[in-house]
C-alpha positions as CSV (number, residue, x, y, z in Angstrom):
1,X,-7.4,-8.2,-26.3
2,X,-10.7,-8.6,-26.6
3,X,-12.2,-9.8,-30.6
4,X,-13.5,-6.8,-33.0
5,X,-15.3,-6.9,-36.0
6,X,-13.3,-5.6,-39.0
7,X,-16.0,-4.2,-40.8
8,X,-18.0,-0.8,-39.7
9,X,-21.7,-2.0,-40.6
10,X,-24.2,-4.7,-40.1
11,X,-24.2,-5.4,-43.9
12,X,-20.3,-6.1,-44.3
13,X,-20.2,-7.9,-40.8
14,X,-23.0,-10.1,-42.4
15,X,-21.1,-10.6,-45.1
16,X,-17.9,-11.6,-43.6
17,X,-19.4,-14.0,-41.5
18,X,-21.5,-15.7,-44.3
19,X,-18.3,-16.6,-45.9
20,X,-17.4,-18.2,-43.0
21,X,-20.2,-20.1,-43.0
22,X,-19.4,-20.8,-46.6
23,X,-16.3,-22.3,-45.3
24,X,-16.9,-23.9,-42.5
25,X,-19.7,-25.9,-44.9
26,X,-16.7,-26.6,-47.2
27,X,-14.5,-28.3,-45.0
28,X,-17.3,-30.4,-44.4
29,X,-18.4,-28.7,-40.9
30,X,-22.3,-28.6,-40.2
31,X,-22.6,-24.7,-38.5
32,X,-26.3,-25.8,-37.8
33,X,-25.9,-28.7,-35.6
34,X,-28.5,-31.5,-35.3
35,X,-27.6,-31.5,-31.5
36,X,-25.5,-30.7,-28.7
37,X,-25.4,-32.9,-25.6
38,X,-25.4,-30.5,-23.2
39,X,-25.2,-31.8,-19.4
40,X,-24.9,-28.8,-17.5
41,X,-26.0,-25.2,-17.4
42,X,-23.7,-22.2,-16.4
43,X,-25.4,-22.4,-12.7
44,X,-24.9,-26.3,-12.6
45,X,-21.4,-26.3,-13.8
46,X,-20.4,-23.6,-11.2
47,X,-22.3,-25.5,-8.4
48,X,-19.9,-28.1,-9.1
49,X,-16.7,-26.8,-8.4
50,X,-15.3,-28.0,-5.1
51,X,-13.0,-25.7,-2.8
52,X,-9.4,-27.7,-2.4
53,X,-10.4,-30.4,-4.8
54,X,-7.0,-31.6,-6.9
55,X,-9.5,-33.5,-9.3
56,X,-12.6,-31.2,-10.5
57,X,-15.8,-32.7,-12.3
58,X,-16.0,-32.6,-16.0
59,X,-18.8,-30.7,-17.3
60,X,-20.7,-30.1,-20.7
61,X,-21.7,-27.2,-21.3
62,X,-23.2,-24.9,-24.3
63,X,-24.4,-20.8,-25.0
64,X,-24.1,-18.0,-27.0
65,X,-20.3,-16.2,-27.0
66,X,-21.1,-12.7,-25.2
67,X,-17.4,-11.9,-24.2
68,X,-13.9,-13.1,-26.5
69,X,-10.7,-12.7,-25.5
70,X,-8.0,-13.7,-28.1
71,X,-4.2,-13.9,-26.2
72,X,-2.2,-16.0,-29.1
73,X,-2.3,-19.8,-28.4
74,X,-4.6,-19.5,-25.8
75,X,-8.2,-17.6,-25.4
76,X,-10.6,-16.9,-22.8
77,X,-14.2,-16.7,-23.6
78,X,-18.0,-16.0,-21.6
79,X,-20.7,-17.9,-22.7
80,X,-24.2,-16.8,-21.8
81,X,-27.0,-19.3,-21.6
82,X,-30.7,-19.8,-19.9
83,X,-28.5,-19.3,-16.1
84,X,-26.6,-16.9,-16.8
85,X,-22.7,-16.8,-18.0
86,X,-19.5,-19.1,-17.4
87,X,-15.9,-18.7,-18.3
88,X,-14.4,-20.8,-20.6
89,X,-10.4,-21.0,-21.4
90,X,-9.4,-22.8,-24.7
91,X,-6.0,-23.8,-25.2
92,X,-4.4,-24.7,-28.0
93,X,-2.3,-27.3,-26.1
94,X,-5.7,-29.2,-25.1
95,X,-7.5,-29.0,-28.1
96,X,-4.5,-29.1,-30.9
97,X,-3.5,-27.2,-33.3
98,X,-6.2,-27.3,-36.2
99,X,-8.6,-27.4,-33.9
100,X,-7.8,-24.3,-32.1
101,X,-7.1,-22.5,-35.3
102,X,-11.0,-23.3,-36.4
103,X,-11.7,-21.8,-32.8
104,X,-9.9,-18.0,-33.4
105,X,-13.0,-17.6,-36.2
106,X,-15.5,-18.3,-34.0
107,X,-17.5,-14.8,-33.5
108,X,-19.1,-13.3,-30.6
109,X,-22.9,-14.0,-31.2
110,X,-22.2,-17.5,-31.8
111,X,-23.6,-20.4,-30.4
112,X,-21.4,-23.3,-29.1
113,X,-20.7,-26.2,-26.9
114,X,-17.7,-27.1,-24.9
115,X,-16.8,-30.0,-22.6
116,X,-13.8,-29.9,-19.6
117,X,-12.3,-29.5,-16.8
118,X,-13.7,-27.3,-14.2
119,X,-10.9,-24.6,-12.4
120,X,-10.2,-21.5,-10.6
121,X,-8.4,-18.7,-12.3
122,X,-6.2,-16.7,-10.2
123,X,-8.6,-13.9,-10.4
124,X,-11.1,-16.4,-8.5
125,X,-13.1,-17.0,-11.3
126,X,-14.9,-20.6,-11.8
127,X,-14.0,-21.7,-15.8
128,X,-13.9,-24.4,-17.7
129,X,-10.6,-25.8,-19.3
130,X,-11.9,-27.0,-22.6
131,X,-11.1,-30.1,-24.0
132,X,-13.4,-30.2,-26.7
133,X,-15.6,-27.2,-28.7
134,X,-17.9,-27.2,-31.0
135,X,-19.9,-24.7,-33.4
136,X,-23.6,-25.1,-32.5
137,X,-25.4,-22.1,-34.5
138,X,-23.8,-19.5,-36.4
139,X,-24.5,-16.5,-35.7
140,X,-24.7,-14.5,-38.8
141,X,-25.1,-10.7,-37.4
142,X,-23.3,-8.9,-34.8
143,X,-24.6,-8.1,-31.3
144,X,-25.1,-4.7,-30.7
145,X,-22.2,-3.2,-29.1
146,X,-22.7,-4.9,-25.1
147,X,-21.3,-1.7,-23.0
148,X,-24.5,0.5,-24.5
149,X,-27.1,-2.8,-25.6
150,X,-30.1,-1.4,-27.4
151,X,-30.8,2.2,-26.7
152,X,-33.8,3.1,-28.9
153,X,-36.8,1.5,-27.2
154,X,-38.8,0.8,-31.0
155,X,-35.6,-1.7,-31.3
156,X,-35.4,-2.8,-27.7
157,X,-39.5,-4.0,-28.1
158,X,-39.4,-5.0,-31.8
159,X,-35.9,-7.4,-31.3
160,X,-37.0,-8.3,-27.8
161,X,-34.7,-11.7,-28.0
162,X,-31.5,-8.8,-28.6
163,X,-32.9,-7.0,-25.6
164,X,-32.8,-10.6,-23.4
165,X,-29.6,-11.6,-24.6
166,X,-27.9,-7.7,-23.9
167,X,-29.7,-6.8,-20.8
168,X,-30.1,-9.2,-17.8
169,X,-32.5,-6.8,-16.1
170,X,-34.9,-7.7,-19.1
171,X,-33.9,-11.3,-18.5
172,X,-34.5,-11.4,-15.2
173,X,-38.1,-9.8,-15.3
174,X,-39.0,-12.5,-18.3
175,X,-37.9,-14.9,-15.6
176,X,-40.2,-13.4,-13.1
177,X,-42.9,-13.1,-14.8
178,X,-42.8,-16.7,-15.8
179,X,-42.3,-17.8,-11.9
180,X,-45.4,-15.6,-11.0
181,X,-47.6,-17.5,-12.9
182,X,-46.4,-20.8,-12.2
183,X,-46.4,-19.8,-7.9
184,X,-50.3,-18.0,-9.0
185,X,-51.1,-21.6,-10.3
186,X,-49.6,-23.2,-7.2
187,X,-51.4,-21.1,-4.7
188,X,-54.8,-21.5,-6.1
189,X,-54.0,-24.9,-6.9
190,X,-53.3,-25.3,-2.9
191,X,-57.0,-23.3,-2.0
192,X,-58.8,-26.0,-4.1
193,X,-59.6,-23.8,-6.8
194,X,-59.9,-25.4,-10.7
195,X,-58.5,-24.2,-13.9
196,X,-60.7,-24.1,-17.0
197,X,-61.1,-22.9,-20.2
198,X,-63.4,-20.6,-21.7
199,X,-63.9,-19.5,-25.3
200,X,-61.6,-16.8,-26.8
201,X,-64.2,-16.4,-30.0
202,X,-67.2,-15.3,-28.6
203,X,-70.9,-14.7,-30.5
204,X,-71.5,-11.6,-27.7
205,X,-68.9,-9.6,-26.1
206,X,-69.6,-9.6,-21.9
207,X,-67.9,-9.3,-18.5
208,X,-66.6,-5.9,-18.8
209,X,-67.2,-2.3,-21.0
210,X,-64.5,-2.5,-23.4
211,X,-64.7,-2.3,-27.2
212,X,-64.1,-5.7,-28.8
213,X,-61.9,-6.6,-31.8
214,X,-64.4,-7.8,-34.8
215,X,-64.2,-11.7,-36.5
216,X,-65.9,-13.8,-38.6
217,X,-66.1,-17.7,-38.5
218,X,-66.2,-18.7,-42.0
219,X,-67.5,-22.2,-41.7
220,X,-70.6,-20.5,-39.7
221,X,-70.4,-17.5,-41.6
222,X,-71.0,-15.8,-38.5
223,X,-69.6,-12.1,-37.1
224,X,-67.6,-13.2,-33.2
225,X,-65.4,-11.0,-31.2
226,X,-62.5,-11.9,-28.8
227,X,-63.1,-11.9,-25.4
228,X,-63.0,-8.8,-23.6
229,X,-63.3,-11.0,-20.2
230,X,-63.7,-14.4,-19.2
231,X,-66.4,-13.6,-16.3
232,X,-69.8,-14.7,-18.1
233,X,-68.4,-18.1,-18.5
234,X,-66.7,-18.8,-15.4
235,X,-69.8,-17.8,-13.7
236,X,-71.5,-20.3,-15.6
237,X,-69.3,-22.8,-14.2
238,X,-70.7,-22.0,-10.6
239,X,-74.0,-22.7,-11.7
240,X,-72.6,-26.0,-13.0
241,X,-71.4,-26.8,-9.3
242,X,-67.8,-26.0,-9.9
243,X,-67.2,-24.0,-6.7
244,X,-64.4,-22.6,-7.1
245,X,-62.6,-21.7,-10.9
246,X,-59.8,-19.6,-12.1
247,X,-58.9,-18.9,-15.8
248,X,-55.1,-17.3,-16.6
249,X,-55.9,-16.6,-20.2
250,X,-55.0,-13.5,-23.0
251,X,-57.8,-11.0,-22.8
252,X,-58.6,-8.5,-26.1
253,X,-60.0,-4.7,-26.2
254,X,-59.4,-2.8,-28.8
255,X,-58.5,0.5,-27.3
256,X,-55.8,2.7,-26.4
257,X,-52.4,1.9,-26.0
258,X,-50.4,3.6,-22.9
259,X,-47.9,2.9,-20.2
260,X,-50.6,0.9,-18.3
261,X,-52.9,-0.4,-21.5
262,X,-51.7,-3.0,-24.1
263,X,-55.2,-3.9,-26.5
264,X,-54.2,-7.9,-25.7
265,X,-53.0,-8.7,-22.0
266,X,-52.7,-11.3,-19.4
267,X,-55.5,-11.5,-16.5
268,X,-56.8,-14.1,-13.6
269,X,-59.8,-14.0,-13.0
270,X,-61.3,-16.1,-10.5
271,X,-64.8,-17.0,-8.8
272,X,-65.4,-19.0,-5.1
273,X,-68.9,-19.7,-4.6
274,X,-70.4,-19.0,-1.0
275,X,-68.1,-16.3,-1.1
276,X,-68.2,-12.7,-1.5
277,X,-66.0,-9.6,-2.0
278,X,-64.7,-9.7,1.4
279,X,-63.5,-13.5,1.0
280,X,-61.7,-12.2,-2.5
281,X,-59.5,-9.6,-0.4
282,X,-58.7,-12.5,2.0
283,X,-57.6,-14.0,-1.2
284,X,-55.9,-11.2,-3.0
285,X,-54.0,-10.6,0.0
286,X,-52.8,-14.0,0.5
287,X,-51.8,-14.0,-3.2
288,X,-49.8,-11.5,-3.7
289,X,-47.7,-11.9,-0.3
290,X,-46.9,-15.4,-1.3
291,X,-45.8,-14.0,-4.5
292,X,-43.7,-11.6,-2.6
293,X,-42.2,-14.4,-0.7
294,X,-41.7,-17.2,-3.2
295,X,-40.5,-15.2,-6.2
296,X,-39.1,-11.6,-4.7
297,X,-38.1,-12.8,-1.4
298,X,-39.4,-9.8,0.5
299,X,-43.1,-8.0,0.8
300,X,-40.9,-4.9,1.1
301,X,-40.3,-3.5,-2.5
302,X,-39.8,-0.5,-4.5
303,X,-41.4,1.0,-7.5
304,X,-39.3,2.2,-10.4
305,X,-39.5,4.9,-8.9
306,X,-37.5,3.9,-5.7
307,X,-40.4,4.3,-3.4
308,X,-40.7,1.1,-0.9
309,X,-43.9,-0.4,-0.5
310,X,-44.9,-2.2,2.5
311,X,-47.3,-5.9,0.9
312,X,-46.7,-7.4,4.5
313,X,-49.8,-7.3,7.3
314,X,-52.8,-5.8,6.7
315,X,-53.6,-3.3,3.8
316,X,-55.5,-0.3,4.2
317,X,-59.4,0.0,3.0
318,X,-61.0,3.5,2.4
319,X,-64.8,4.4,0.5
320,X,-64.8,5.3,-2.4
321,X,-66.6,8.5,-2.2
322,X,-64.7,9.5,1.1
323,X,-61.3,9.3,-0.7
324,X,-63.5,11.6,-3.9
325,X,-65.0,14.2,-1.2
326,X,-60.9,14.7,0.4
327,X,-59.2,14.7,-3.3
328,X,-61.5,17.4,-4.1
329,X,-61.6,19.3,-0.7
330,X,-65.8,19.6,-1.7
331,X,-67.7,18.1,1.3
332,X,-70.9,18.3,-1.1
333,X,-69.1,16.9,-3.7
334,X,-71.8,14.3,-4.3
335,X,-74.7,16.9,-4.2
336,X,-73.1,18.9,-7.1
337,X,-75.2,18.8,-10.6
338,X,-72.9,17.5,-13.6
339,X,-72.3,21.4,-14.5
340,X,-71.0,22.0,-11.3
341,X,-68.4,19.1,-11.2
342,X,-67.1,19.7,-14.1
343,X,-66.5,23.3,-13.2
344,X,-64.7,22.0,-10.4
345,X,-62.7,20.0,-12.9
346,X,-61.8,23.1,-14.5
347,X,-60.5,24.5,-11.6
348,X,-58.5,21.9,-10.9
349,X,-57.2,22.0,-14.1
350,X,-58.6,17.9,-15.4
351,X,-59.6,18.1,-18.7
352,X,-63.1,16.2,-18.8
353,X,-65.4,15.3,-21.6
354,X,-69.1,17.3,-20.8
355,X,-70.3,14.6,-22.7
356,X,-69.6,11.5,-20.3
357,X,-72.2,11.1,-17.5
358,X,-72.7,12.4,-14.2
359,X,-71.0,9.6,-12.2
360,X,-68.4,9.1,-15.0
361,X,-67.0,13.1,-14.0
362,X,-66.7,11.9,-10.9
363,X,-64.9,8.5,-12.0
364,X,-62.6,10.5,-14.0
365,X,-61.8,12.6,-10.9
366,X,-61.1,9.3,-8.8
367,X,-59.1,7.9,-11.8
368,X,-57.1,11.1,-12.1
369,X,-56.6,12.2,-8.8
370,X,-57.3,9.7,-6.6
371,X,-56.0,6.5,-7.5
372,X,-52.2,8.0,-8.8
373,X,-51.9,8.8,-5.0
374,X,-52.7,5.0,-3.5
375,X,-49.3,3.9,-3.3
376,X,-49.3,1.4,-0.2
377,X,-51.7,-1.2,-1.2
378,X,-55.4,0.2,-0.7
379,X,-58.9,-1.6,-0.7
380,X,-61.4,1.2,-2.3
381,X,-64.3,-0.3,-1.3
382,X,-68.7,0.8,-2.1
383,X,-68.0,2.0,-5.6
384,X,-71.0,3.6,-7.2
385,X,-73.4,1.0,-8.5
386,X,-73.6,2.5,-12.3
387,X,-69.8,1.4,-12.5
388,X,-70.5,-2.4,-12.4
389,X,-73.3,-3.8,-13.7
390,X,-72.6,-7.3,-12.7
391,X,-72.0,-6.9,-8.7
392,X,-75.0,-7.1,-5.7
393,X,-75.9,-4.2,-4.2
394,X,-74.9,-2.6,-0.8
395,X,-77.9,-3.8,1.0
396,X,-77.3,-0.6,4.0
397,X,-76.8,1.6,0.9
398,X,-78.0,0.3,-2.5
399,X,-76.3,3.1,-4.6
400,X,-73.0,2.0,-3.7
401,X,-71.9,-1.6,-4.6
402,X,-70.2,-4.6,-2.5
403,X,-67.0,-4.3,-4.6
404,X,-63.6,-3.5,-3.9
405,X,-60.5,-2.0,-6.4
406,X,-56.8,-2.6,-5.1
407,X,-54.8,-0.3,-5.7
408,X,-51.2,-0.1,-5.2
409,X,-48.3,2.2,-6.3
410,X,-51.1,4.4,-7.8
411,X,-52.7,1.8,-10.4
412,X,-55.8,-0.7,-9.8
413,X,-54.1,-4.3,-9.5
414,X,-57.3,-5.8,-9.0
415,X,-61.3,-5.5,-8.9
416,X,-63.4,-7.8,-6.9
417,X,-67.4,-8.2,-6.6
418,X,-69.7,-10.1,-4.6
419,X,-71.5,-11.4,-7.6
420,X,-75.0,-11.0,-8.5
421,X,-76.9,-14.0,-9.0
422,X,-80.3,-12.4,-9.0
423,X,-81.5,-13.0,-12.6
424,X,-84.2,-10.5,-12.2
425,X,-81.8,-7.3,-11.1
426,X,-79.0,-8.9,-13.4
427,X,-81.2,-8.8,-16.6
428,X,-82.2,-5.2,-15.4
429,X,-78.7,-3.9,-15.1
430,X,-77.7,-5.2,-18.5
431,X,-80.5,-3.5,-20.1
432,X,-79.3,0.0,-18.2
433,X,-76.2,-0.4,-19.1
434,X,-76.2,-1.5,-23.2
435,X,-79.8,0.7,-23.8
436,X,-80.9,0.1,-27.1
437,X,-78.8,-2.5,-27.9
438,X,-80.8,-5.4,-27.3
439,X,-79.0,-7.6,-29.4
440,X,-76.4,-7.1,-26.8
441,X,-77.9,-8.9,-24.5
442,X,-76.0,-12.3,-23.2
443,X,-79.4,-13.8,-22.7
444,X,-77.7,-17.5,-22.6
445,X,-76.0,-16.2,-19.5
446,X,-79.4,-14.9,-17.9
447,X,-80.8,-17.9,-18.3
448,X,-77.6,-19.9,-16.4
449,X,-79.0,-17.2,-13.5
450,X,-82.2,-18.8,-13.7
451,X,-81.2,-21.8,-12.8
452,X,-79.7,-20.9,-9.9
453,X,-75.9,-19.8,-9.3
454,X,-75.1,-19.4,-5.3
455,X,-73.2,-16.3,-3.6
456,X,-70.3,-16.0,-5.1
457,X,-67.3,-13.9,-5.1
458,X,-65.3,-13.0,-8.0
459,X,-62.3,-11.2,-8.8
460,X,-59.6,-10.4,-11.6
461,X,-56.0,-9.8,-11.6
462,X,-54.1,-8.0,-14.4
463,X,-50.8,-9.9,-14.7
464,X,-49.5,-7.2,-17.0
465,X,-49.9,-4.6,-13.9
466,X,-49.1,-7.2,-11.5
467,X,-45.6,-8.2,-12.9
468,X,-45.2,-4.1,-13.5
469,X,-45.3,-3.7,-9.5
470,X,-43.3,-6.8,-8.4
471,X,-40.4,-6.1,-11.4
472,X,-39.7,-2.8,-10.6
473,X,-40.9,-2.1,-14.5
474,X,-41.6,1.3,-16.0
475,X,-44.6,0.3,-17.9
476,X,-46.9,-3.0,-19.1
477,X,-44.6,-2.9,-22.4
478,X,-41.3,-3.8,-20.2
479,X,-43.6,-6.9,-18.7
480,X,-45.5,-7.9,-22.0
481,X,-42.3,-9.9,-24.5
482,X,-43.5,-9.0,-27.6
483,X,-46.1,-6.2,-27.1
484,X,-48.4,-4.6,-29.8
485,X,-46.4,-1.9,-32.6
486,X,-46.7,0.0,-35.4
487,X,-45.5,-2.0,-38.7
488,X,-42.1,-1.8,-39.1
489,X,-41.8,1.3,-42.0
């Protein structure tokens, strides 16, 4: 049968298993080992086994205890480790006597290593007949119970190493997420594109309208802010005659927290000079299907929600205000005074601030309405030019910007400009945009502009969102390991 705890709480399982450790220390056995040589993980071991082999390959092997079956002189147990889980049978016959007897107070939760033969058990399962085990870590409190894992989400966020050991979906996403990057990095890489840094502690906040989280710099005595963006310096490194730069870096806005927000995530961002927003959907495109292939295997996949979503061929593009004017079923829409849209609002039942500005009702409508509804992947293209302050204008049209927002399964994924490199209109749309506060002003990034930075376009991608839509995740928390929480109370 398989092993129980004697004890009913955390507290007297702690207990019991300290004076193990007590004794194990006594007898002159390190429960903290210096080192295991470990040769082989699960997946390495079990690719090992031949079919019809009299003579199978010894392996070393080592993980956590997640399943233990006791059966008198002889036990089977799982272990789990960075691939996943193998069988193991101890015997006391191949180990001896004392030995196995030290083995029976092992505890599930514990760490351990184990060398032997490799076998099939007549249930067909690849195992390892151990000659040789060893305690590699204690563990000194109990798994949760493994047929339920963690249940209450504060725990399954605040333990998150309980949550990968229990719950292989969770384990299989941290995986993911980890091989998106690395196949981002590869892709770009392959496109000539050059990673760099740029500062975290900045003197002015820039690149986006976001409110920043407040530092000082003792040694200058100086008030900075984390970055809110990376875009002021990146562009700087066009000017510089870098042509084409990327930055995969933490970004910080202190602001609300919800199923799509965290205040510190993961983004790309990425600038190709003689480029412009058109190039960037050429690129977006091309990323995310070869992230589709390489890491999901398909460009066919299904929200968490179970609705399939075609990434293959070509994606769809739509205006901006055309997708607004059918959302709202108001041909005029446009032509309305504030008052009147958010009348409209009313009647549609949107709650929206009267004290936001004319084209912000509207971008709350888009946000609201709209964008939930872009499921298949969507370029929304001429956005209104008091949304961006740092894209050209639509020469045919110059209230609308040359700027695109992906959407897919009814969140942006990614925005995209072609950049403005006019210093004159640059230094005027940062004036509109922070009013009074001149002090605002990134002047040492107008000045870059003056020296000359070519077309350009430039483009960010949340890897948060991005990891939500390729995972099959509920929410950024589910993609984020250790996301922001309350303090513990």
């Amino acid at each position: 049968m398989e092993q129980q705890e004697k004890c009913v709480n955390d507290s007297d399982v702690f207990a019991v298993r300290r004076a193990k450790l007590d004794a194990m220390r006594a007898d002159g056995v390190d429960p903290f080992s210096q080192s295991f040589d470990r040769k082989h993980t699960s997946m390495e071991a079990i690719s090992l086994f031949v079919e019809g082999e009299e003579k199978q390959e010894i392996v070393s092997v080592g993980g956590r205890i997640v399943v233990f079956r006791l059966m008198g002189k002889a036990s089977f147990v799982k272990i789990l480790d960075c691939d996943g889980k193998i069988q193991l049978y101890v015997s006391q016959n191949d180990i001896g006597e004392e030995a196995y007897k030290n083995f029976t107070k092992f505890d599930i939760g514990d760490i351990i290593g184990a060398s032997g033969e490799l076998f099939k058990t007549k249930t067909g399962e690849i195992t390892v007949r151990v000659n040789s085990v060893v305690m590699v870590s204690k563990s000194l409190r109990p798994l949760p119970e493994k047929w339920h894992g963690l249940t209450d989400s504060d725990q399954i966020y605040r333990q998150r190493y309980l949550d990968l050991i229990l719950n292989s979906k969770s384990r299989d996403r941290a995986k993911k997420r980890c091989k998106i990057i690395e196949e981002l990095r590869k892709f770009l890489w392959g496109k000539g594109f050059e990673e760099v840094e740029t500062p975290i502690l900045q003197n002015i906040v820039g690149g986006a309208a976001a409110r920043p989280f407040v530092t000082h710099i003792n040694a200058l005595d100086q008030r900075c802010y984390l970055r809110i963006a990376t875009e002021l310096f990146l562009k700087r490194m066009l000017v510089a005659g870098f042509d084409r730069v990327f930055e995969i870096g933490r970004i910080f806005r202190n602001e609300g927290i919800s199923r799509k927000h965290n205040p510190e995530f993961t983004s790309l961002e990425v600038y190709q000079a003689f480029s412009d927003y058109r190039g960037m959907m050429e690129l977006v495109r091309g990323i995310i299907q070869h992230l589709c292939r390489s890491v999901i295997g398909t460009t066919t996949i299904k929200s968490c929600d179970g609705v399939e979503i075609e990434l293959g061929g070509e994606w769809a593009e739509r205006r901006y205000d055309e997708l607004v004017i059918e959302a709202t079923g108001e041909s005029d829409w446009f032509l309305f005074s504030k008052d009147e849209k958010l009348g409209k609002c009313k009647s549609f039942g949107l709650e929206v601030s009267p004290d936001i500005e004319d084209f912000e009702v509207t971008n709350d409508v888009y946000g609201k309405i709209v964008e939930p509804k872009l499921i298949q992947p969507t370029f929304v293209t001429q956005l209104p030019k008091e949304l961006c302050p740092l894209a050209k204008l639509n020469k045919s049209n110059p209230k609308y910007l040359d700027v695109f927002e992906l959407c897919i399964n009814g969140q942006e994924i990614a925005p995209a400009y072609s950049e403005q490199n006019d210093p004159f209109i640059q230094r005027e749309m940062f004036e509109k945009q922070i009013g009074e506060e001149k002090h605002n002003l990134d002047n040492e990034f107008l000045l870059s502009l003056e020296y000359g930075m070519p077309p350009a376009g430039g483009m960010g991608i949340g890897i948060d969102r991005l990891v939500i839509l390729l995972t099959e995740a509920s929410g950024i928390r589910d993609t984020i390991l250790f996301p922001i929480l309350r303090p513990r109370q």
